[in-house]
N, C-alpha and C positions, 0 to 999 in steps of 0.2 A: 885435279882440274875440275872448277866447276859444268853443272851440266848448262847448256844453252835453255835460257829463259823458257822459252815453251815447251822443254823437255823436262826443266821440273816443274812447272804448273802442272802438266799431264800427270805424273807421276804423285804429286800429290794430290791430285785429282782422283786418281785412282785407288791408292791406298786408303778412300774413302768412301771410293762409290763404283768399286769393282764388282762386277754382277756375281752373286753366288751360284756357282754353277757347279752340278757333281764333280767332272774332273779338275777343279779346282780345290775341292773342298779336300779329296785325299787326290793329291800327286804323285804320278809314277809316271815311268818312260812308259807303258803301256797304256794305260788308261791315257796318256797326252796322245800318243798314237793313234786310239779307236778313237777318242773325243772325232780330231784334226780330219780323219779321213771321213766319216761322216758330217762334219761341217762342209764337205766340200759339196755346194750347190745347195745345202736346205737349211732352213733356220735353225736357231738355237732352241726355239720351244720344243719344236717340233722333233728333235734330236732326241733331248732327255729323256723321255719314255723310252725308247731305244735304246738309248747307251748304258741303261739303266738292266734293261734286260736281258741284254747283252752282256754287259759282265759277271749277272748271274748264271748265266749260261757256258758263258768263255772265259773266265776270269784271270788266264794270262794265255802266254806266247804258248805253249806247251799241249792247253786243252784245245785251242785254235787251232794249234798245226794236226792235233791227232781227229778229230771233228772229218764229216762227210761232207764234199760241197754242199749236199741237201740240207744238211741241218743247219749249215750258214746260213744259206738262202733262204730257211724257213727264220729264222730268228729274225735276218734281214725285211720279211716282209712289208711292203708296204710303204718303206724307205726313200724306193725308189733310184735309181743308178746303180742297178746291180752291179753294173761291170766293178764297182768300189768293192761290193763284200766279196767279191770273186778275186779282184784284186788282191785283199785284205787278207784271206783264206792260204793265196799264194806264198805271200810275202812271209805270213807267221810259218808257213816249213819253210822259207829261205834261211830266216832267221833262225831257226831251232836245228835245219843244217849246218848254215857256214857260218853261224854267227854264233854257234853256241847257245843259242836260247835268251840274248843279248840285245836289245836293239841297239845296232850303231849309232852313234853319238855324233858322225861328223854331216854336216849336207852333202858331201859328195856320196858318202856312203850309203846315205838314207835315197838320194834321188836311182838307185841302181836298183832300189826294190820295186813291185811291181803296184804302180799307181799313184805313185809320189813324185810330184814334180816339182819347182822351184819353191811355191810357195809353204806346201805343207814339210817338205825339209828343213827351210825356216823354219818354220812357224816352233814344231818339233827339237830342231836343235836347241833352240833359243830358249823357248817353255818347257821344256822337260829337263836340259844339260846344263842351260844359263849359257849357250856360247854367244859371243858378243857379234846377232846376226841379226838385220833386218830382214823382214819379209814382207809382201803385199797382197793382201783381200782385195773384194770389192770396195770393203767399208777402207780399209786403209787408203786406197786408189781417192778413196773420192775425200777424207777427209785432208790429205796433204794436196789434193788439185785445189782444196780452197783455202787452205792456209797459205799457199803457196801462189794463187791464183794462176794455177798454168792453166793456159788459152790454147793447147794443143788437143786436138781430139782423144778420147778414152780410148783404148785400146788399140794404140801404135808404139812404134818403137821410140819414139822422140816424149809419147807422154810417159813410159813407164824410164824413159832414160834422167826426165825432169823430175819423176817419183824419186827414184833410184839416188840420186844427187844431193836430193832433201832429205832423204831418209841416212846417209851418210852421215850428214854435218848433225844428224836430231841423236843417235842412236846411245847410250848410253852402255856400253861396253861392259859392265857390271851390271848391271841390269835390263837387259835386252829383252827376256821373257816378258815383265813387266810392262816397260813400252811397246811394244809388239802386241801385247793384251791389250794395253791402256788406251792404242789407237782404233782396234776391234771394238772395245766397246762404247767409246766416244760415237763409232761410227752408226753403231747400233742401238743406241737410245737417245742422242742429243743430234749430231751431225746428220740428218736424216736424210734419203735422197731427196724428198718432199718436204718444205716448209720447217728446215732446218730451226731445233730451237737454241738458236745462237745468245740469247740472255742469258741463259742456262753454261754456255760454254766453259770451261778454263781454262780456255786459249784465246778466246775472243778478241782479247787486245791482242795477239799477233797476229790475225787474220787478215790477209792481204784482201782477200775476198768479199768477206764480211763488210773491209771497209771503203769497200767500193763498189758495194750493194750486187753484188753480183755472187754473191753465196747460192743464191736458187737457179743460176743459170750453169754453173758447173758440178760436176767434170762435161764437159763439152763432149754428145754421141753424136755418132754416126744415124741417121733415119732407121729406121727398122724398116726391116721388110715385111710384106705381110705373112702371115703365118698361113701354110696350106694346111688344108680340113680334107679329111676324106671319111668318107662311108667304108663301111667294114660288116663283116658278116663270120658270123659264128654256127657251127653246128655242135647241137648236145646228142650224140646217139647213144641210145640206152640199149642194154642188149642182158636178160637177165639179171637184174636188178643193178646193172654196173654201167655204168658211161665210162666215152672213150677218153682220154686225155693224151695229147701229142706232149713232148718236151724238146722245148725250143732248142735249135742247134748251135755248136760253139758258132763265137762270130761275129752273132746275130744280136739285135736289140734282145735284152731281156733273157738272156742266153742261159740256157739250166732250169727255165720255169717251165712248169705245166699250162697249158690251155687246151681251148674246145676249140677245133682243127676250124678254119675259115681262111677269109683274106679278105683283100680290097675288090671293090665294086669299080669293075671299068666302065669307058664308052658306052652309051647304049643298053646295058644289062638293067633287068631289076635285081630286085635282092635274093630271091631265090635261082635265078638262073647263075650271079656270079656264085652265090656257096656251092650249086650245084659242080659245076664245074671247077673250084678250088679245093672240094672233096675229091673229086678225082683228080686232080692233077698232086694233092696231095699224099690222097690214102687209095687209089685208085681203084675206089667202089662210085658207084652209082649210087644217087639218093632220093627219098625223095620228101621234100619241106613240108613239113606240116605247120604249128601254130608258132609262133612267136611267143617268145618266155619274156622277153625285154628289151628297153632299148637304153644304151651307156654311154655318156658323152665322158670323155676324158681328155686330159691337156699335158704330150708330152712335151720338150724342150724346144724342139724346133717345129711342131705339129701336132693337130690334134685330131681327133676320130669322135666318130658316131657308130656305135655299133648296134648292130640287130642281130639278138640272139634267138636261132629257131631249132625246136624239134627237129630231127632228121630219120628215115627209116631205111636202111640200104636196101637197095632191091636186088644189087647184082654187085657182086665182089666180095672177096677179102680184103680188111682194112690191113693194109703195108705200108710203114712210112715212108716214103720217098725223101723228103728234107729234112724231116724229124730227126733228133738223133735216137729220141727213142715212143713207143704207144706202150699205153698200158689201159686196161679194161677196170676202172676201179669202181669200189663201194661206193656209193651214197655219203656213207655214216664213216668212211676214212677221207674223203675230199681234203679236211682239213690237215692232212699229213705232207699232205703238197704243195709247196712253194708256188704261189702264181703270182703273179701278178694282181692290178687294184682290179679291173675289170673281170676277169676271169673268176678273183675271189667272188664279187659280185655276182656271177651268176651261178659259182656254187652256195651261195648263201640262200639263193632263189630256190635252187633245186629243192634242198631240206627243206624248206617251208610249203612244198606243193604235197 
């Protein structure tokens, strides 16, 4: 059976101008696996150095599952959405328990591991096994809402049900991986959310959108809301040539990494009276703030921070962690053995250099 018109343009579109990317270049169910779960929420550039060092480090299911959450979370650093390599860390002993050391090959089987949901099941099945399965990204979402021109808001059950529909009738059952790929990367170098370079296409002539000039107004969002900022406060106490380090509890944002014990600035506080009392509410010492080492704006998913990081000297207490799952008193010159976070690396990179 021939494929539907715009399922072989794509296609050979693709088989010409598929982007070279490592887990492309040598294939395996693993390497599709770490690729896919680090693709979830950050770019493809920004990945590669990663995924890169990562398999020097992890190079299949085996070395992954026998590996320290620590030393995940260290390779992971900087990545960003821990909860993935925490995830990721999980799954590889699920795998190497009930699966043999195997990854399952079917999407039901794949979405029962821990951080694998609809679309990296696809995605996985399809590019790693060849099973004859669609799946959807952002870029896919938005390149079939314009091929297709659907006028349904992004991210409802009617526009992924009109995704779902087209992607049906498009899907090439012997070649799934390929189109699954073919519409990722349409979506990522031509199909843009911004100022689509639709000349460039080859799909162009079946573009519903395109031809009713409404390529740059879809996928149709919802308003955004605005993003809350909050001020934040950090303390470095040094105590014989060792500062303190808290590690975040299961749970929690950022869960397994180290930091310099602090929190958010409420109502009415300055900066040294909320660290003052977030030292004690968390290590229930008393302190007291000396100079300021820096100040760090960063931009998580749904909020962003400013933080002020200061000197602290206790005056009264033993440091106990109370939320922490764990403190520990470290060297200067081993900082780097600790998984932290971007902000927190920042202010151990500050430290070394005073």
């Amino acid at each position: 059976m021939p494929y539907p018109p715009i399922t072989s343009d794509l296609l050979t579109w693709y088989a010409n101008h598929a982007r070279q990317l490592p887990w492309r270049v040598v294939v395996s169910p693993y390497r599709t696996f770490i690729s896919e779960m680090m693709l979830q929420q950050t770019r493809v550039d920004t990945v590669i150095p990663y995924f890169e060092r990562w398999m020097q480090r992890f190079p299949d299911i085996a070395t992954l599952a026998a590996a320290s959450e620590q030393d995940v979370l260290m390779v992971w650093e900087g990545l960003g959405y821990y909860s993935r390599a925490r995830n990721l860390h999980k799954a590889a002993r699920l795998i190497a328990d009930v699966y043999q050391g195997e990854i399952p090959d079917q999407p039901s089987q794949l979405r029962l591991l821990p951080g694998i949901g609809a679309y990296t099941a696809g995605a996985i099945a399809s590019i790693a096994f060849n099973h004859p399965v669609w799946t959807m990204d952002g870029n896919i979402r938005r390149v079939i809402a314009r091929l297709m021109n659907i006028q349904t808001l992004l991210a409802t059950p009617a526009f992924d049900a009109a995704c779902q529909q087209a992607l049906e009738k498009l899907l090439p059952i012997d070649q799934a991986g390929d189109f699954n790929q073919a519409l990722m990367d349409l979506g990522a170098t031509l199909c843009l959310p911004k100022n689509p370079q639709c000349e460039d296409c080859p799909v162009k002539a079946h573009c519903l959108a395109q031809q009713a000039g409404k390529q740059n107004e879809l996928p149709l969002r919802k308003t955004k809301a605005a993003i809350p900022h909050y001020t934040v406060t950090a303390g470095v106490i040094q105590q014989d040539g060792k500062v303190l380090l808290c590690q975040r509890p299961e749970g929690a944002m950022l869960a397994g990494l180290w930091e310099f014990p602090g929190g958010k600035l409420e109502t009415d506080e300055t900066l040294s009276q909320a660290l003052v009392r977030e030292l004690q509410e968390e290590l229930t010492i008393q302190v007291q703030v000396k100079d300021e080492i820096g100040v760090y704006d960063h931009a998580f998913t749904h909020f962003k921070i400013t933080l002020h990081a200061f000197f602290c000297e206790i005056i009264s207490g033993i440091p106990h962690p109370v939320e922490a799952q764990d403190m520990q008193w470290v060297p200067l010159i081993n900082l780097a053995q600790y998984p932290m976070g971007k902000v927190d690396r920042l202010i151990a990179s500050r430290l070394n250099q005073l």
